[in-house]
C-alpha positions in Angstrom: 17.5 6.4 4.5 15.5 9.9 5.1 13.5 10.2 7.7 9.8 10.9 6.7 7.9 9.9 10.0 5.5 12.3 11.2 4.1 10.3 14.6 4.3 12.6 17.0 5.4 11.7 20.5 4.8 13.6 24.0 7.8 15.6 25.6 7.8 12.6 28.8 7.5 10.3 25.9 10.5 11.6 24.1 12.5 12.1 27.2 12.1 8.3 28.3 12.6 7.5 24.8 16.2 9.4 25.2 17.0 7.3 28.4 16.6 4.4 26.7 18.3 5.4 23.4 21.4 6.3 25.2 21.3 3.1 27.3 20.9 0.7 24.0 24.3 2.9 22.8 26.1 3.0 25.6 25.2 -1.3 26.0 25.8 -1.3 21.9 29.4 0.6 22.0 30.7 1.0 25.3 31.0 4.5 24.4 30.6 6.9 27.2 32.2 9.7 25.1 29.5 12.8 24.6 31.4 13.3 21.1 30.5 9.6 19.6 27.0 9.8 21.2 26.4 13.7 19.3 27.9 12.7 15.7 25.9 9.7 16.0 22.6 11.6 16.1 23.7 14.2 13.5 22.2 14.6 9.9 24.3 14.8 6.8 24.3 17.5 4.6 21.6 16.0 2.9 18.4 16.6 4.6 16.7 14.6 6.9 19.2 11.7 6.5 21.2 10.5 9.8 25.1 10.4 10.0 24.4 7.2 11.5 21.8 4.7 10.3 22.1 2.5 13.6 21.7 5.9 16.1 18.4 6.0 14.3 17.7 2.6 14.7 18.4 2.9 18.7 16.0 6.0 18.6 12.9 4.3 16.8 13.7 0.8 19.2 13.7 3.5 22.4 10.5 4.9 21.4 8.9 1.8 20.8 10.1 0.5 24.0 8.5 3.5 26.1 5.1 3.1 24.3 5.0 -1.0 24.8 6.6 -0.9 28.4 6.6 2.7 29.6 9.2 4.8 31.7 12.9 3.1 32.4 13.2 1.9 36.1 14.2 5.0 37.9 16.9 5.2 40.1 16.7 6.6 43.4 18.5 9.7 43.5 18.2 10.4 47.5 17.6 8.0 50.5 13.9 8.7 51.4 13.5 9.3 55.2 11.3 6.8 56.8 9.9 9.1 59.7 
C-alpha cells in the first residue's frame, strides 16, 4: 500500500496524533520496546510503502481521533499548589 495522502496536519495535531498512535500500539502489542515501535514505522526500500501496514493503520486511526475528539487526557506531571 503506498502512501499517497497529501492532507496536511498542524505540528500540535501531529504530536497528539503520535500520543495516540503509540498508545493504540502499545494497547495492540504490549510492546514497550523502542526497537518494535521504530521498525514498525519504517518504509521499505520501495518508496513511500510502510514496513508495517498496521503501524500505518494506528497512525491514520490516531489522526482521525485527534481531529473528531481532540488532545489525549493529559496527565499531571506536577502537584499544583493550592495557595
Amino acid at each position: 500500500m503506498k502512501i499517497t495522502s497529501t492532507k496536511l496536519i498542524t505540528e500540535k495535531e501531529g504530536y497528539e496524533a503520535m500520543l495516540y498512535m503509540l498508545t493504540a500500539y502499545w494497547e495492540a502489542t504490549g510492546s514497550n520496546d523502542l526497537t518494535d515501535i521504530l521498525s514498525g514505522g519504517e518504509y521499505w526500500l520501495e518508496q513511500d510503502v510502510p514496513g508495517d501496514s498496521a503501524f500505518w493503520a494506528y497512525w491514520i486511526e490516531a489522526i482521525d481521533k485527534v481531529r473528531r475528539e481532540g488532545p489525549p487526557p493529559l496527565k499531571l506531571l506536577y502537584p499544583i499548589d493550592p495557595s
